[in-house]
VEXLUM-204557 format. One record per residue (C-alpha): y, z, x; chain; residue in one letter. Coordinates in pm, 1 decimal. Example, Ala and Ser with C-alpha at 12.3 -4.5 7.8 and 13.67 -1.06 7.14 Angstrom:
<recs>
> -450.0 / 780.0 / 1230.0 / A / a;
> -106.0 / 714.0 / 1367.0 / A / s;
</recs>
This chain:
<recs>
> 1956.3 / -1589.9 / -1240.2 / A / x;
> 1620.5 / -1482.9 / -1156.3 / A / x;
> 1663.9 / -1097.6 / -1151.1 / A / x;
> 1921.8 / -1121.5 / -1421.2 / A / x;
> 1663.4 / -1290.4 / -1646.3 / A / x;
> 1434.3 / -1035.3 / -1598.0 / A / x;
> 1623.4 / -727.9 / -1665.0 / A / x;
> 1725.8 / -866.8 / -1973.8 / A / x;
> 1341.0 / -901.9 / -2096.8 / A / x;
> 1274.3 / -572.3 / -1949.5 / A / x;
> 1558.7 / -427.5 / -2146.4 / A / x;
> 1378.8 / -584.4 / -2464.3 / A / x;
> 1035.3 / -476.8 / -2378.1 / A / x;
> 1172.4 / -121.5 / -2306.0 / A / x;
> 1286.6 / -81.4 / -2638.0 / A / x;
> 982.3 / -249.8 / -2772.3 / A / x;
> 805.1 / -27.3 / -2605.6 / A / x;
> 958.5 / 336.9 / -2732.9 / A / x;
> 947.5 / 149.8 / -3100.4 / A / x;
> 550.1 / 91.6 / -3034.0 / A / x;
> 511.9 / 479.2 / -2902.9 / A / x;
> 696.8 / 641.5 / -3155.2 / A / x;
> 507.6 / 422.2 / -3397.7 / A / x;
> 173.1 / 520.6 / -3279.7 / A / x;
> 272.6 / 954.1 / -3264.4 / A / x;
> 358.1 / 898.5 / -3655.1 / A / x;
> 47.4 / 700.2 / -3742.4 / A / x;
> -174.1 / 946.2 / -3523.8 / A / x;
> 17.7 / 1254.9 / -3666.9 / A / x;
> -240.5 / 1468.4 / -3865.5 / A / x;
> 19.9 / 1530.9 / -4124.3 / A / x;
> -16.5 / 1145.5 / -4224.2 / A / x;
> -257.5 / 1058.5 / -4458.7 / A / x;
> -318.3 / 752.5 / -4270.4 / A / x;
> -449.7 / 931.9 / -3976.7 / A / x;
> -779.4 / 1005.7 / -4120.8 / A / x;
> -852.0 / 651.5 / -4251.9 / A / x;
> -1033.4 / 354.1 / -3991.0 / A / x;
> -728.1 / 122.9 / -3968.0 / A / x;
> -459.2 / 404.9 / -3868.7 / A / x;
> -648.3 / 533.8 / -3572.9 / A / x;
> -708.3 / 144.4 / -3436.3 / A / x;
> -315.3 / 61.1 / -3535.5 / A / x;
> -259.1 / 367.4 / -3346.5 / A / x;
> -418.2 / 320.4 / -3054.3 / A / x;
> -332.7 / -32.9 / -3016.0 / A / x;
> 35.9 / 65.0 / -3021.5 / A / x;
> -41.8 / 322.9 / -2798.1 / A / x;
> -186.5 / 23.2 / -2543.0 / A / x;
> 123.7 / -155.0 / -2608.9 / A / x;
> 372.9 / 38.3 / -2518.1 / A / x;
> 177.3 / 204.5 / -2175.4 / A / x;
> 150.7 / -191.9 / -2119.0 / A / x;
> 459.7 / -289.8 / -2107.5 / A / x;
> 667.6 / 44.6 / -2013.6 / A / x;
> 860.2 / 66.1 / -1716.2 / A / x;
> 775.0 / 230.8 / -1408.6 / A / x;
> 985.5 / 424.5 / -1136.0 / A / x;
> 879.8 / 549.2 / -803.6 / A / x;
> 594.8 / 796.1 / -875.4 / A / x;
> 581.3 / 1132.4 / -663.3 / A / x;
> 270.9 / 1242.3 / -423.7 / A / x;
> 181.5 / 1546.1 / -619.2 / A / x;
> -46.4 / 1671.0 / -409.3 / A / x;
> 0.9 / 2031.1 / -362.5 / A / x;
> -362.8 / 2128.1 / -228.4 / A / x;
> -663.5 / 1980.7 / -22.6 / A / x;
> -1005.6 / 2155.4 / -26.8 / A / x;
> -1139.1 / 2208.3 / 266.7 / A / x;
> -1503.3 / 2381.1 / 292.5 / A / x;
> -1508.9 / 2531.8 / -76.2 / A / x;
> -1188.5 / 2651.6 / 0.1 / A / x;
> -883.2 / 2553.8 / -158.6 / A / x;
> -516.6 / 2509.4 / 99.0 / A / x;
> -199.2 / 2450.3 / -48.7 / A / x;
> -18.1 / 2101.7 / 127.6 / A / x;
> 353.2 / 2099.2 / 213.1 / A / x;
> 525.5 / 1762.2 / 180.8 / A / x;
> 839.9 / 1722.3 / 379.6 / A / x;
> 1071.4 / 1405.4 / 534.6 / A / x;
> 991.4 / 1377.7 / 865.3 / A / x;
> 1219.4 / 1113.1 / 963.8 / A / x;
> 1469.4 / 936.9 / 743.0 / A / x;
> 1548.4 / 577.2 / 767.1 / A / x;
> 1794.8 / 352.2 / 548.4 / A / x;
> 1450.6 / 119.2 / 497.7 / A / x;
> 1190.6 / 369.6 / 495.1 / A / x;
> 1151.8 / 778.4 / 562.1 / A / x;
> 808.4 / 904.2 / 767.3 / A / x;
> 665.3 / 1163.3 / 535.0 / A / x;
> 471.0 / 1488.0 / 664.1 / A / x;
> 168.2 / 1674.3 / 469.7 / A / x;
> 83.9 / 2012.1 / 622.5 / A / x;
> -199.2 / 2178.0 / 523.8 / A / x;
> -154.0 / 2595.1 / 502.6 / A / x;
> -387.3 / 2794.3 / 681.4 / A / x;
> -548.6 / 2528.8 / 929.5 / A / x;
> -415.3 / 2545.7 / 1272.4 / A / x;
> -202.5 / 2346.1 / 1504.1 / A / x;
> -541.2 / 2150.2 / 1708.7 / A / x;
> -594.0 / 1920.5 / 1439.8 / A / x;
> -532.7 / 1549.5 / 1477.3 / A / x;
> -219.4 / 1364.0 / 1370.5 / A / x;
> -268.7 / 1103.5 / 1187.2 / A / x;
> -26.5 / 804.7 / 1137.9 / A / x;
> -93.7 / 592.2 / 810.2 / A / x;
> 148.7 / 275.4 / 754.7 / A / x;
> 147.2 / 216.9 / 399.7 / A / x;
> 171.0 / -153.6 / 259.0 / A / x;
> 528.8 / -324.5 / 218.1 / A / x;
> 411.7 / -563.2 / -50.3 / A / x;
> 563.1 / -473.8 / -363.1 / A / x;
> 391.4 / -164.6 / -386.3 / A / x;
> 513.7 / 219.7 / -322.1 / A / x;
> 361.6 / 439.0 / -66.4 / A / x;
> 172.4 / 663.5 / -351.3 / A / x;
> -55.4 / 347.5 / -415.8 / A / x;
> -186.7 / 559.0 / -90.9 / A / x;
> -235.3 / 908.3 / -254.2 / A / x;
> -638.0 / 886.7 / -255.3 / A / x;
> -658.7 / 797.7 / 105.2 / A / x;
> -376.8 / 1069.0 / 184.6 / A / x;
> -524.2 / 1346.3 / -19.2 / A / x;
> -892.8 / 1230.5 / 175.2 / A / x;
> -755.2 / 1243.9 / 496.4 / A / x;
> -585.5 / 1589.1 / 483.1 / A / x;
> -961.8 / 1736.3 / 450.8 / A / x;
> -970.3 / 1641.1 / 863.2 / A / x;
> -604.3 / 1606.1 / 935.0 / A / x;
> -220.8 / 1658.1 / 900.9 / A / x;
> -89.8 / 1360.9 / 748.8 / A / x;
> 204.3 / 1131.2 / 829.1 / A / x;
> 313.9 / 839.7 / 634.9 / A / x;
> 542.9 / 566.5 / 563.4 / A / x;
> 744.5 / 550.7 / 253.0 / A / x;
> 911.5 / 235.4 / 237.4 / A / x;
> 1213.2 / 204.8 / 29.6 / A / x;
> 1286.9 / -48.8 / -274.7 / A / x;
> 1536.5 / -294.9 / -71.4 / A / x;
> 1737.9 / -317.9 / -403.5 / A / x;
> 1830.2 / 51.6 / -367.9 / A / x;
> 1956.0 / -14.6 / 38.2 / A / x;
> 2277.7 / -95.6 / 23.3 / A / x;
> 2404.5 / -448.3 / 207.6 / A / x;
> 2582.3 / -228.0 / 457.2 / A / x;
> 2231.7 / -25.8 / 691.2 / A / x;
> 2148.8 / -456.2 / 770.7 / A / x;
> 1868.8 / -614.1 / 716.1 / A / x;
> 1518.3 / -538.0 / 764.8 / A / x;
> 1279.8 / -823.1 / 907.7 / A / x;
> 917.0 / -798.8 / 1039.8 / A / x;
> 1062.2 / -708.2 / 1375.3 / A / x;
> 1296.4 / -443.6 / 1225.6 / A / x;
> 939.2 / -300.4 / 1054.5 / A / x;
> 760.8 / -294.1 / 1397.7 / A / x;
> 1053.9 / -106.9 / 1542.7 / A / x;
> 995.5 / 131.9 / 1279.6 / A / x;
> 661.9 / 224.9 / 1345.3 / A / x;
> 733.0 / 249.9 / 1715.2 / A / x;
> 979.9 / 508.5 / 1620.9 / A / x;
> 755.9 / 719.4 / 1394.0 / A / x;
> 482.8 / 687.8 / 1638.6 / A / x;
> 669.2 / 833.6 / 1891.1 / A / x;
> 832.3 / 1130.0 / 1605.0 / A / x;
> 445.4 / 1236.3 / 1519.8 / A / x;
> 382.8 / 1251.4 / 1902.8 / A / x;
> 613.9 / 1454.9 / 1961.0 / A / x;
> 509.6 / 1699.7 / 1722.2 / A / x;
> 156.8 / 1678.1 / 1808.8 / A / x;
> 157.2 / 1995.5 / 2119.5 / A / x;
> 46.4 / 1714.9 / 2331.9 / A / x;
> -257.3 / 1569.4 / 2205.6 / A / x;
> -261.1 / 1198.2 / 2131.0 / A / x;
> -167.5 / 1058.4 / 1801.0 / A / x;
> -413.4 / 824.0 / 1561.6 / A / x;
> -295.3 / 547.2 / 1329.7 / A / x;
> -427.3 / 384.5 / 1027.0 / A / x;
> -288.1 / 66.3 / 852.6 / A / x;
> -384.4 / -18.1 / 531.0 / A / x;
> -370.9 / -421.3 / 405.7 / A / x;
> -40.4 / -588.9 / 544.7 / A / x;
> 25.3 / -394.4 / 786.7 / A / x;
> -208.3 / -478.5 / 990.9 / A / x;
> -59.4 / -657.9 / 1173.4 / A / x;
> 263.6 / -496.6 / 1224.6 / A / x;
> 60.6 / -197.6 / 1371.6 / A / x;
> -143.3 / -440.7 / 1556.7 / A / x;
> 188.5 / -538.7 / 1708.8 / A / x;
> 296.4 / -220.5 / 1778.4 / A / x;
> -8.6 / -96.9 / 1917.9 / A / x;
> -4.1 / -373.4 / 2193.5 / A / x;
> 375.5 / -306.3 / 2215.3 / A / x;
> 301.5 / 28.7 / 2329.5 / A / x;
> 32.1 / -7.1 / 2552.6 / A / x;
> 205.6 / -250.1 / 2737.1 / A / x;
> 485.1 / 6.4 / 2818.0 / A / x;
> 202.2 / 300.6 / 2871.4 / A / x;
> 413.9 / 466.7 / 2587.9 / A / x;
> 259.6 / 820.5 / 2554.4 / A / x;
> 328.6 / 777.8 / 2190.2 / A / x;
> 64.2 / 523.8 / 2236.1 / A / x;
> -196.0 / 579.8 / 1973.1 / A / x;
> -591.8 / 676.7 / 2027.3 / A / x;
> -730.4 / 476.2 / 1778.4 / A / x;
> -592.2 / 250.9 / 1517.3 / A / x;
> -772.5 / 206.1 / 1189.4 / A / x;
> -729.9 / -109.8 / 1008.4 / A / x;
> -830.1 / -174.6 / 700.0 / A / x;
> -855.0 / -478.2 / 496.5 / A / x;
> -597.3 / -653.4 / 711.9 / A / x;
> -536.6 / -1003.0 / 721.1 / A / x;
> -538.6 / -1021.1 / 1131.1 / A / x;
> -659.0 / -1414.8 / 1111.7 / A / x;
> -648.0 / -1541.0 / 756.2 / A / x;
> -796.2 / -1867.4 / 886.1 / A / x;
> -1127.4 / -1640.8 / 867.0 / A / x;
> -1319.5 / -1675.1 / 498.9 / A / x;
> -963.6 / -1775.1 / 340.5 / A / x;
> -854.1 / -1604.9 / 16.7 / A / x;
> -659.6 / -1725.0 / -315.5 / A / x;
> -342.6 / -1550.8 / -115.8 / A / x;
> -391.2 / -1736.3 / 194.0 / A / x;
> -447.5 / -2090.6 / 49.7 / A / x;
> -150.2 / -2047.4 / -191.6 / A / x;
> 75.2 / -1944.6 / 126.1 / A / x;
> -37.2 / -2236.9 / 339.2 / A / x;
> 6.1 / -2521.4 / 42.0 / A / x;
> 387.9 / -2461.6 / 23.8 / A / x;
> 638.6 / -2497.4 / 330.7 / A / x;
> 841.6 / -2179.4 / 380.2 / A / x;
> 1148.3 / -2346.4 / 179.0 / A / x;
> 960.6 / -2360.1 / -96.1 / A / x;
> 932.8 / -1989.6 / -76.1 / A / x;
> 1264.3 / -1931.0 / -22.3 / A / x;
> 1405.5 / -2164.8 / -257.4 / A / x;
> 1145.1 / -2046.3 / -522.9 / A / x;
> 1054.2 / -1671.5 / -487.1 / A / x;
> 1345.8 / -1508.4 / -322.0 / A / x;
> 1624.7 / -1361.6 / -565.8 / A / x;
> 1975.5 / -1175.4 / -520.9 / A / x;
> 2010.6 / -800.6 / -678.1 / A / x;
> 2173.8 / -733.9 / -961.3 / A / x;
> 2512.4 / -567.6 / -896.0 / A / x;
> 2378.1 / -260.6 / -1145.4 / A / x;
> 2178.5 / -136.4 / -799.6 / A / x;
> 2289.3 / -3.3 / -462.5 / A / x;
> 2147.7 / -307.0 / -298.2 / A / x;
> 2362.8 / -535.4 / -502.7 / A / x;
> 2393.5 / -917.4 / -301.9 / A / x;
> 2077.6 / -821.1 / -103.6 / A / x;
> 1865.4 / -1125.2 / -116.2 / A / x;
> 1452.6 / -1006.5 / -194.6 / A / x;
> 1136.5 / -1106.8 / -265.3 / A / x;
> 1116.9 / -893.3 / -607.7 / A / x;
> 853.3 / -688.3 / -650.1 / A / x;
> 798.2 / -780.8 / -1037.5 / A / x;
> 719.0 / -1112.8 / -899.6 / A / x;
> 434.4 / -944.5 / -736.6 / A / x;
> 300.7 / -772.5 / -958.3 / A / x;
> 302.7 / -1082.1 / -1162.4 / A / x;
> 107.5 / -1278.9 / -894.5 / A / x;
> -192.1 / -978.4 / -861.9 / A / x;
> -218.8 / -955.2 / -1187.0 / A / x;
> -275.3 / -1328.6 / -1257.3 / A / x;
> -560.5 / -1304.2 / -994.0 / A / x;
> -770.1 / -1106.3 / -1199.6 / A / x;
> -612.6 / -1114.3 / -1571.3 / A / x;
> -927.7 / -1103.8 / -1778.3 / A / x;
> -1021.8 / -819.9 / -1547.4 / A / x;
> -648.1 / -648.2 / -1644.5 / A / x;
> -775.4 / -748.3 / -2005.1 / A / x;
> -1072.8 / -596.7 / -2029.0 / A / x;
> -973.0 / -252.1 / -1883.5 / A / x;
> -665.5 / -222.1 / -2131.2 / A / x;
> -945.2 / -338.7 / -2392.3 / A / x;
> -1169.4 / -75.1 / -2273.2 / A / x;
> -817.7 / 143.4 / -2314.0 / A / x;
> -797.6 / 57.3 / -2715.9 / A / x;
> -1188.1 / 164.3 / -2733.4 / A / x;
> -1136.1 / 497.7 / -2554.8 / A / x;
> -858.2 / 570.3 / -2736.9 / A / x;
> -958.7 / 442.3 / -3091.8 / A / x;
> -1305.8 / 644.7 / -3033.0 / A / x;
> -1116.8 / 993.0 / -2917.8 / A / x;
> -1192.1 / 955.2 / -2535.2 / A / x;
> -858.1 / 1029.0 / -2391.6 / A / x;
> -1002.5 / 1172.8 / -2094.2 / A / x;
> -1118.3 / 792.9 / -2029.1 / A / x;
> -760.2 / 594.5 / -2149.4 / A / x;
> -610.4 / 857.7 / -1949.9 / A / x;
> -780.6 / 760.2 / -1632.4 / A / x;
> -697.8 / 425.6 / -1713.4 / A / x;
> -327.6 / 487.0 / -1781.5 / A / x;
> -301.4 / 715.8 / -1447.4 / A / x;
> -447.2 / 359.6 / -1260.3 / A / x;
> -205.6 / 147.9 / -1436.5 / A / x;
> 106.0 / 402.5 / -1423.2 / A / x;
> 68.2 / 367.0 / -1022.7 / A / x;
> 6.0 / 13.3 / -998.3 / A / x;
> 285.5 / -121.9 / -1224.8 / A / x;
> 514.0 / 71.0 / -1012.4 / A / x;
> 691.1 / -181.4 / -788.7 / A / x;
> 940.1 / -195.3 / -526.9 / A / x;
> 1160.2 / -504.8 / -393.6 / A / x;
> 1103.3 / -651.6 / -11.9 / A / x;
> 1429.0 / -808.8 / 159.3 / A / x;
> 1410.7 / -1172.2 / 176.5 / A / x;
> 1341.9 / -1207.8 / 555.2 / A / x;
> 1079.1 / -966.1 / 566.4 / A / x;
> 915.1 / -1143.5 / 327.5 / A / x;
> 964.9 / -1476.3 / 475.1 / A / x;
> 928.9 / -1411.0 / 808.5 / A / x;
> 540.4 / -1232.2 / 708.4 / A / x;
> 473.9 / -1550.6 / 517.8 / A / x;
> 546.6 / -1796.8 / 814.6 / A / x;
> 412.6 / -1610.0 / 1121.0 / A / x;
> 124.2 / -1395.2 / 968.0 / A / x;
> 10.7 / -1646.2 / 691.4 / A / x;
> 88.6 / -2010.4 / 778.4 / A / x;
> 151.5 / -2008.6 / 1185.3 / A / x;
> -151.0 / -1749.1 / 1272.1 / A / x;
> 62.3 / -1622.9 / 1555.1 / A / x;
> -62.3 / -1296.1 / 1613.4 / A / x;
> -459.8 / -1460.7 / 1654.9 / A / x;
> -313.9 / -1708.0 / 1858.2 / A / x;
> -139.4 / -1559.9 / 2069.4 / A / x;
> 210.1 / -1684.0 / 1980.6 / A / x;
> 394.9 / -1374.9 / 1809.8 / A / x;
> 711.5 / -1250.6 / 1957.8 / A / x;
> 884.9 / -943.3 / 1916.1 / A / x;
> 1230.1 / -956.5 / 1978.2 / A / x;
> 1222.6 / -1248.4 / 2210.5 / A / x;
> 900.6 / -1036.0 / 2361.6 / A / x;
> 598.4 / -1208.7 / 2367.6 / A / x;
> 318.2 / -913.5 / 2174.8 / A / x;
> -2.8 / -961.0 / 2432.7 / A / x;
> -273.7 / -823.4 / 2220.0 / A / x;
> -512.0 / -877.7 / 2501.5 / A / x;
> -290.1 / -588.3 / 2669.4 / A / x;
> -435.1 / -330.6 / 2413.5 / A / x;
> -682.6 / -98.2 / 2670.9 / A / x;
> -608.9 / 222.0 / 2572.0 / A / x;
> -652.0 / 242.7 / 2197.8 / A / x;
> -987.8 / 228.9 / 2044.1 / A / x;
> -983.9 / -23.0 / 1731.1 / A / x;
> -1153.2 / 30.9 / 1404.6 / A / x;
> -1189.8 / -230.3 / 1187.5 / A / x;
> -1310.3 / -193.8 / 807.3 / A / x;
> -1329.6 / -429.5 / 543.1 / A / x;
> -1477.8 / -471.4 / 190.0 / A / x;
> -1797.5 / -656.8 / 43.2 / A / x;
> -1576.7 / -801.6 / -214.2 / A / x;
> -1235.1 / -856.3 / -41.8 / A / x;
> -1013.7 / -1072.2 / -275.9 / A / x;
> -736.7 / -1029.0 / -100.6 / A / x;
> -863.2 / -1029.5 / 266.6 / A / x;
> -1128.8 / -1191.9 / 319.4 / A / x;
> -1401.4 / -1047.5 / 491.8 / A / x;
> -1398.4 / -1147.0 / 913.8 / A / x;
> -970.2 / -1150.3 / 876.2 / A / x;
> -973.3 / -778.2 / 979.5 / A / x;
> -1264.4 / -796.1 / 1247.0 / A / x;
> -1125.2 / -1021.4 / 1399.5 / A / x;
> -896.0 / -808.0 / 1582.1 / A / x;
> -1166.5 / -707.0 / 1786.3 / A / x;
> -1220.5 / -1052.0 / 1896.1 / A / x;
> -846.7 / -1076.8 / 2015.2 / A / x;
> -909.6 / -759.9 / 2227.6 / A / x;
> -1112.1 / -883.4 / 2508.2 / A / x;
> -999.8 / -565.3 / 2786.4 / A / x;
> -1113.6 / -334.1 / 2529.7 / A / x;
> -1439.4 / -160.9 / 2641.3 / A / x;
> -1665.1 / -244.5 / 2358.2 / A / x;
> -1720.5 / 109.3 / 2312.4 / A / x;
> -1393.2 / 134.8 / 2187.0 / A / x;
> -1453.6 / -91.8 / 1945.2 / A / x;
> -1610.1 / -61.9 / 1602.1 / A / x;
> -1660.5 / -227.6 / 1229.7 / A / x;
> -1769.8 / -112.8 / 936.4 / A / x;
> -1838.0 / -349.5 / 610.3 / A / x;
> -1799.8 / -147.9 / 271.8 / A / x;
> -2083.3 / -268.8 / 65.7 / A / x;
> -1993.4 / -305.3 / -269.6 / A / x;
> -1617.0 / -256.8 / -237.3 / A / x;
> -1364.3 / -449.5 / -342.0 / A / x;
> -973.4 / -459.8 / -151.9 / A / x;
> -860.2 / -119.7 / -316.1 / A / x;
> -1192.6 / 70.4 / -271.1 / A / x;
> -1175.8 / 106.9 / 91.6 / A / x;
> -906.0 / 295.0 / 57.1 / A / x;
> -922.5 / 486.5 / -258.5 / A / x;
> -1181.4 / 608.9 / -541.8 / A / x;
> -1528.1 / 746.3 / -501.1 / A / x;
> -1636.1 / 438.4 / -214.4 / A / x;
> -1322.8 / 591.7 / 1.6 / A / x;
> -1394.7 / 962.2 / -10.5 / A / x;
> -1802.5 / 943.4 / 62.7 / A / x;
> -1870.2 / 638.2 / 249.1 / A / x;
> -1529.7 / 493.0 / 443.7 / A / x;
> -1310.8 / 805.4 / 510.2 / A / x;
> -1634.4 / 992.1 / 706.8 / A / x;
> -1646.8 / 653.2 / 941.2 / A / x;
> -1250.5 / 716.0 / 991.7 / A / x;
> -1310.4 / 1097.4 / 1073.8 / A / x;
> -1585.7 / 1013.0 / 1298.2 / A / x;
> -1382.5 / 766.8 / 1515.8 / A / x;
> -1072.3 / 961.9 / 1489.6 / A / x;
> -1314.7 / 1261.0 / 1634.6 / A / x;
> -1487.5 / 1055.6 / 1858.0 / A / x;
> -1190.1 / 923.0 / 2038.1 / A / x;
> -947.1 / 1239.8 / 2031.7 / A / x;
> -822.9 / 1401.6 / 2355.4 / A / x;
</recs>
């Protein structure tokens, strides 16, 4: 009843929405008389807030077709990699750059989000690199029939595109970076393949604002997953698709549900930017509501988890703290952390963290006690908040050149 409720609203707001942007091209039109008086413009632009606000939002593409390198521009080819019912590993090529530079291995979040959340930090990291990712797919477009997808099923994954980029890399020893939630999957992995002396076992892993112990400076999240037993989850968040998608019968954490949770975190902040929005737009700035529309376009976009990924991240990441202590299982396997020796750890997290609080990342290099401690490093962005260690002006200038440099400094 859950999903079915919704689609009916969103079918209402839809409409709502094209009413309230059709409205505001007529009132802004310069043919109407209206136009050119104070209370069209402001009844234009709110309508024009309106219906950005509560539009709906598909997957979003990459788009990024060049990288400048030097003061000089290079055209980027995307391609699929590796296709997966539950997720494809995506390839950016830069033109013109040669085969000796490193590969790089970025796990995207599964949390509601779609991989292009990720284009700053891709588009950043193609100045130094060529660029693999993971694109995650909405579980209500996977039909019932590939199975189901759990956190184990996600570490298998990355194994498997760790060992694809390797293979393509003439040799020389991949790198990984894992942005928020996965973490700990790549965490996982990373011991996973040490333990095996994989060559597909990566140089460094980057992790960045990870929740590795949330018992470390706990956040909102983290309380609000440890108040409620894990029925209460599934009882309460978990919903069945709607027989309208391929997925149809798929049970899923829905990713309008988390959208719904972020943005309660920080409404009045959500406020005041579509506030700002109205101003820009009321005052002739659309370079300024259109940066703001281009933030909100992306971030609106969700995607649904399946049920048992969800619930299985929940009770072993968020309430039992099995990866810190030691307890995690893969598979039956038990995931020895202390077996990672051969991959230098980077650990970065932000000033302002609302999400992951700061010492939940570093302390992966607590759990790590065979690591030299010259392969180990972390870096606190001042000022930054969860999303500006990985994207905006933070990201390009002050984060990404610590990446590059450890990346460098650790390469074969």
């Amino acid at each position: 009843m859950l999903y079915h409720a919704y689609e009916l609203q969103r079918s209402w707001m839809n409409s709502a929405s094209a009413l309230a942007s059709i409205s505001a091209g007529m009132l802004s039109n310069p043919a109407n008389p209206l136009s050119h008086f104070a209370m069209g413009p402001m009844a234009a632009s709110a309508l024009d807030v309106f219906a950005h606000a509560t539009a709906h939002y598909g997957k979003p593409a990459f788009g990024i077709t060049s990288v400048e390198i030097d003061g000089k521009s290079h055209a980027v080819t995307e391609s699929v990699a590796l296709k997966r019912p539950f997720g494809d590993l995506l390839k950016f090529t830069v033109d013109g750059t040669g085969d000796d530079r490193p590969r790089l291995l970025i796990v995207a979040p599964m949390s509601g989000h779609y991989a292009t959340l990720l284009r700053g930090t891709v588009e950043r990291m193609l100045e130094s690199a060529d660029v693999f990712i993971t694109d995650w797919a909405d579980a209500k477009m996977v039909p019932q029939s590939a199975g189901s997808f759990d956190l184990d099923e996600y570490i298998d994954y990355l194994i498997a595109f760790a060992e694809h980029v390797h293979a393509e890399a003439n040799g020389q020893r991949i790198h990984m970076m894992a942005v928020c939630q996965p973490s700990v999957p790549a965490f996982a992995a990373t011991a996973l393949l040490n333990l095996h002396k994989s060559p597909a076992t990566p140089a460094t892993l980057t992790m960045m604002g990870g929740p590795i112990d949330t018992r470390e400076c706990p956040t909102v999240v983290n309380n609000m997953a440890m108040q409620r037993p894990i029925e209460w989850f599934r009882q309460s968040v978990i919903a069945t698709v709607p027989m309208k998608y391929p997925g149809a019968g798929r049970r899923v954490y829905p990713g309008f549900m988390q959208l719904n949770a972020f943005m309660s975190m920080n409404l009045s902040s959500h406020m005041m930017s579509h506030y700002e929005m109205f101003k820009h737009l009321t005052a002739g700035d659309d370079a300024s509501a259109q940066a703001t529309k281009d933030f909100y376009d992306e971030y609106r976009s969700v995607c649904d988890m399946t049920a048992e990924f969800y619930l299985q991240t929940v009770e072993e990441v968020f309430q039992k703290h099995s990866i810190p202590k030691g307890e995690f299982r893969h598979k039956g396997e038990l995931v020895d952390i202390t077996q990672i020796t051969d991959t230098a750890l980077l650990a970065i997290e932000g000033e302002r963290d609302d999400i992951s609080g700061l010492g939940q990342t570093k302390a992966a290099l607590k759990l790590t006690p065979n690591l030299p401690e010259a392969k180990k490093r972390y870096y606190m962005a001042e000022g930054a908040g969860h999303y500006g260690i990985f994207n905006g002006s933070r990201w390009r200038t002050k984060v990404a050149p610590v990446v590059e440099e450890w990346i460098a400094a650790h390469a074969d």
